[in-house]
N, C-alpha and C positions, 0 to 999 in steps of 0.2 A: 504494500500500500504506500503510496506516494505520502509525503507531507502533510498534516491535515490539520490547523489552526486551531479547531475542538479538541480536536484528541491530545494538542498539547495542554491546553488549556486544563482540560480534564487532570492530564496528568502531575500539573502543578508546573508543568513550562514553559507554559506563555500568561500573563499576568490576567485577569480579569476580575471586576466585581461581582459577586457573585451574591446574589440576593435571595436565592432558596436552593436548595437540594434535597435530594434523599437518594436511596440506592441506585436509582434505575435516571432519575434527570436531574439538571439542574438548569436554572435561570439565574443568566447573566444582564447585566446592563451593556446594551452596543456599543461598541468602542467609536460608531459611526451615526451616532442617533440623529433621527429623522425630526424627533422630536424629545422634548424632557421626560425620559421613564422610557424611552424604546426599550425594548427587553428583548432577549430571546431563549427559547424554551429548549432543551438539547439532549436527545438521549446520551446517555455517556458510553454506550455501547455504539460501536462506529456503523451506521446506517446511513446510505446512501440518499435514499427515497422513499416517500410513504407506502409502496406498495411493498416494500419489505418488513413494516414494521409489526409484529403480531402482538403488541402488548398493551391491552384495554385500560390498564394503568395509565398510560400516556396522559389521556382524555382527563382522565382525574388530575394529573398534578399539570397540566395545562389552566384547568380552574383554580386550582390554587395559586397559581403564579398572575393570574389573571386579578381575584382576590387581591392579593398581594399589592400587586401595580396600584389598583382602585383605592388602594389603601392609604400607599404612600404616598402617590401623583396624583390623587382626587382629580382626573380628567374627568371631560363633562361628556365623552364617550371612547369609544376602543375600536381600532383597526385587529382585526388579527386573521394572521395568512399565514404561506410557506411557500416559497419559488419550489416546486418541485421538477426537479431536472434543470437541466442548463440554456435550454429553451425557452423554458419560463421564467429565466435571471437566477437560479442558482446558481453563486459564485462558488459560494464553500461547495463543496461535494458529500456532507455530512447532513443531515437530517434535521433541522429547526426552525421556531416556529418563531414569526415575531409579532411582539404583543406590543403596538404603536399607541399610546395616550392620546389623545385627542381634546382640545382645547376650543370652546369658542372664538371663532376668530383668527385661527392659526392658518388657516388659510381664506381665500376669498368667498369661493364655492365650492364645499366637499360634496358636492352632488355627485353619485355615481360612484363614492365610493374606490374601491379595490378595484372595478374598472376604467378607473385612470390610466391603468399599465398597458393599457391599447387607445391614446387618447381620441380618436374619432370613433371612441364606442362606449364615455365617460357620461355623454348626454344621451337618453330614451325617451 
């Protein structure tokens, strides 16, 4: 396996804030945030893509980290996605979820959402 900026992460070799864990994930704060509280959610088992992942835990400590955000960052709402594959802007090649705070005002018009990432398909 090539390089992989989680896995070091995981391992305690590459630095991040780390704002929850347990066995199986943890949530870090982006090193790249989009917004104050961007988060992301991460198995610490090396998973490439959702269609590999069999573990219904996920879903659970996804809400708790979600929780969490809501807690700290009181956004006045929440993005939450995952680029799965490289196609659909997966940089890392490892499996995570990012959980973006949202703020009145932080942009002009969030209309549309998550379909931003194709902008002539943002408006319906």
């Amino acid at each position: 396996m090539a390089s992989c900026t989680f896995c070091d992460i995981i391992r305690g070799k590459e630095p991040a804030e780390v704002v929850l864990e347990n066995e199986r994930y943890l949530c870090i704060l982006d090193q790249f945030p989009v917004n104050e509280g961007h988060s992301l959610v991460i198995p610490r088992d090396h998973i490439e893509r959702l269609e590999e992942i069999d573990d219904e835990t996920m879903y659970e400590f996804l809400e708790e980290a979600h929780e969490y955000i809501l807690g700290r960052f009181d956004p006045d709402a929440t993005n939450i996605g995952l680029n799965n594959g490289p196609e659909a802007g997966q940089t890392i090649q490892h499996l995570h979820w990012h959980v973006i705070p949202r703020y009145e005002g932080d942009i002009e018009d969030p209309t549309g959402g998550v379909r931003g990432v194709i902008p002539s398909k943002r408006q319906y």
